[in-house]
C-alpha positions as CSV (number, residue, x, y, z in Angstrom):
1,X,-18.6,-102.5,-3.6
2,X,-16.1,-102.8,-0.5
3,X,-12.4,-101.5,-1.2
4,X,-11.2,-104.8,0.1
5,X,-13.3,-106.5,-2.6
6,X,-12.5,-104.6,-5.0
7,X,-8.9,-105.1,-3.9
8,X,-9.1,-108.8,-4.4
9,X,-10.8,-108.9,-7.5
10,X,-7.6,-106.7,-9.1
11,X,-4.8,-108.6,-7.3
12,X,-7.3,-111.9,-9.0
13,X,-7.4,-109.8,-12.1
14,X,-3.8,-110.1,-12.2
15,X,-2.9,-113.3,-11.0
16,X,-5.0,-114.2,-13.6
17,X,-3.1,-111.8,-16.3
18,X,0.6,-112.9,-15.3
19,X,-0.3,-116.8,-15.9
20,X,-1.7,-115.7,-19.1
21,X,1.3,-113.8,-20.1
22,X,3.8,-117.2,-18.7
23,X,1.7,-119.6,-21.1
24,X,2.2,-117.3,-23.6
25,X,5.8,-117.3,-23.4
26,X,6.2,-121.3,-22.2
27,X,4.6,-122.4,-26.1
28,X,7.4,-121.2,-28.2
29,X,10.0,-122.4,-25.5
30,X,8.5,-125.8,-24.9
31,X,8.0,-125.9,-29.0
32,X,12.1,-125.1,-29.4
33,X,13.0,-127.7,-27.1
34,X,11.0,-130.2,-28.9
35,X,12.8,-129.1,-32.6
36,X,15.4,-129.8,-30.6
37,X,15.0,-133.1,-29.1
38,X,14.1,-134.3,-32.6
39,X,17.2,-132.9,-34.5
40,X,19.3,-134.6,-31.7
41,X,17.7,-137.7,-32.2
42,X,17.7,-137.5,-36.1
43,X,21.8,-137.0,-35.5
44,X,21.5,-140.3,-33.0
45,X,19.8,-142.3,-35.2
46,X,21.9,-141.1,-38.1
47,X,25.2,-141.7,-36.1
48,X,24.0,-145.2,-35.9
49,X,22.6,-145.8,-38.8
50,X,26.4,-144.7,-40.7
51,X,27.9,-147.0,-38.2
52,X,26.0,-150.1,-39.3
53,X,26.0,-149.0,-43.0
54,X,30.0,-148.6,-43.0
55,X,28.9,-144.8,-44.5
56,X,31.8,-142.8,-43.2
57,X,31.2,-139.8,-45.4
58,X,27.7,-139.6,-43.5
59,X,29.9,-140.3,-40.1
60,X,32.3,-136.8,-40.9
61,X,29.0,-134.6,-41.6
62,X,28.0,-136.0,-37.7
63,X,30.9,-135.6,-35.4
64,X,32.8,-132.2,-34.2
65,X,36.3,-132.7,-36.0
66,X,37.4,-132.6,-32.1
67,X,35.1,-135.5,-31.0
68,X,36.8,-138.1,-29.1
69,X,35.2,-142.0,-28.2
70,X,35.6,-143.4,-25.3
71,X,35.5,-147.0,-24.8
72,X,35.4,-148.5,-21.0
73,X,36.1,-152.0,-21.1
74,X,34.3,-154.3,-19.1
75,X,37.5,-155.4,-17.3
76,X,37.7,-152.9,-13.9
77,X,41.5,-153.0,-14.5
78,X,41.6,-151.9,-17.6
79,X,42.1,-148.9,-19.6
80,X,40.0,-146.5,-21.2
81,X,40.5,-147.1,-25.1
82,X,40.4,-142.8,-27.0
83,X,39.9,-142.9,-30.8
84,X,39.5,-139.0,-32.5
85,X,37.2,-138.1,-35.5
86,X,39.8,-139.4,-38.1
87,X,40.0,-142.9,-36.6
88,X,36.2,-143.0,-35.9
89,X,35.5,-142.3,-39.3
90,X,37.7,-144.8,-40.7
91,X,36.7,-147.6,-38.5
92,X,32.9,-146.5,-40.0
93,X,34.1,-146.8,-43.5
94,X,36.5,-150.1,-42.9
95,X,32.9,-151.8,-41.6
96,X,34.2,-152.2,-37.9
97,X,30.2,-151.6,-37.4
98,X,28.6,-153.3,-39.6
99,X,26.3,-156.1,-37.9
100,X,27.1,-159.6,-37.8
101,X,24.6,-162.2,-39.2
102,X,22.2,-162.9,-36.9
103,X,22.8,-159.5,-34.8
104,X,19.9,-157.4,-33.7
105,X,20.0,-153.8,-35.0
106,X,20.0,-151.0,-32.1
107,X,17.0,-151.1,-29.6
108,X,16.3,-147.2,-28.8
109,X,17.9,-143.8,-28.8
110,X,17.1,-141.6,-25.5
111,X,17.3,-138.0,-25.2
112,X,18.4,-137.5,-21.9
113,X,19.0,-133.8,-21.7
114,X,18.8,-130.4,-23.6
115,X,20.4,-127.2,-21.6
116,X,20.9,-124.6,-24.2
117,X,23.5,-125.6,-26.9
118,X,24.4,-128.5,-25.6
119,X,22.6,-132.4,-25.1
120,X,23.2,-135.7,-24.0
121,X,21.5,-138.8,-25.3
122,X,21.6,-142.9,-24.9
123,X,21.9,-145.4,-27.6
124,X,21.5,-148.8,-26.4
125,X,22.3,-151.9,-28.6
126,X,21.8,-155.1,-28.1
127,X,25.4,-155.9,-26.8
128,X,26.5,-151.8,-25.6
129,X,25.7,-148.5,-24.5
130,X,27.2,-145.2,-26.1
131,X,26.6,-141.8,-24.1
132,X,26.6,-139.0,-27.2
133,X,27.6,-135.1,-25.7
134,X,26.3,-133.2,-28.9
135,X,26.4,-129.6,-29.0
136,X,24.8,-126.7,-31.6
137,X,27.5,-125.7,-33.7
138,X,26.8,-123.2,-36.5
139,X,23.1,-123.9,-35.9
140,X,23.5,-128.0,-36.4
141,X,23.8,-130.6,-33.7
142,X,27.4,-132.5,-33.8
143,X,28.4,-135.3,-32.1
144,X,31.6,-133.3,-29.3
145,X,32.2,-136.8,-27.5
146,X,31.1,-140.3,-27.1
147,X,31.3,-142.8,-24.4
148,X,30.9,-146.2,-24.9
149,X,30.8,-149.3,-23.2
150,X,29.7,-153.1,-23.3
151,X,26.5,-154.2,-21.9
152,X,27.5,-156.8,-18.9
């Protein structure tokens, strides 16, 4: 056998040996980043699901006690309306969210994102759009901030 064959059968024998080795590594990566995409979209769903239930106790164990909702009016003039974790949790429990007859429940929770410890994911309702930032905190996805505004 040539040297130049032989040469390209190792550098193939390698090639060959290094993609082996990637897949090896890209399983366990691609299989964390699904765990994740499902835990953030358990907290989604569950963030809406306290919301329409009035369940603010479920609310608290979502949200960073730092979170902050954003609301952008539909009005270009106006002002962006901040509530923190306190008042979001009391507007939960006081029903603010609970659906009016004849309302139809959310239509689908996206995750947009994963980068590490932190995500980003869409919740579209019927009549809004919120924008979740959720981060790993202590090994559990919270809700850091929301922004929400009305569908036009």
């Amino acid at each position: 056998m040539s040297d130049a064959l032989r040469d390209t059968k190792g550098e193939t024998m390698k090639t060959v040996l290094m993609a082996l080795a990637g897949l090896s590594l890209a399983g366990p990566v691609q299989a964390g980043r699904n765990d994740d995409e499902a835990a953030i979209r358990q907290v989604a769903n569950d963030y809406l699901a306290s919301w329409s239930a009035g369940d603010g106790k479920k609310m608290t164990a979502l949200l960073h006690p730092k979170v902050v909702r954003r609301s952008l009016p539909a009005a270009p003039d106006a002002t962006l309306v901040d509530i923190n974790a306190g008042a979001l949790v009391a507007a939960t429990a006081a029903g603010d969210g609970k659906p009016v007859a004849g309302e139809k429940p959310p239509l689908a929770v996206n995750v947009l994102d994963v980068y590490g410890n932190a995500a980003v994911a869409k919740v579209t309702g019927s009549q809004w759009v919120e924008y979740l930032q959720l981060g790993r905190v202590q090994g559990s996805w919270k809700i850091i901030n929301v922004m929400y505004g009305a569908r036009q």
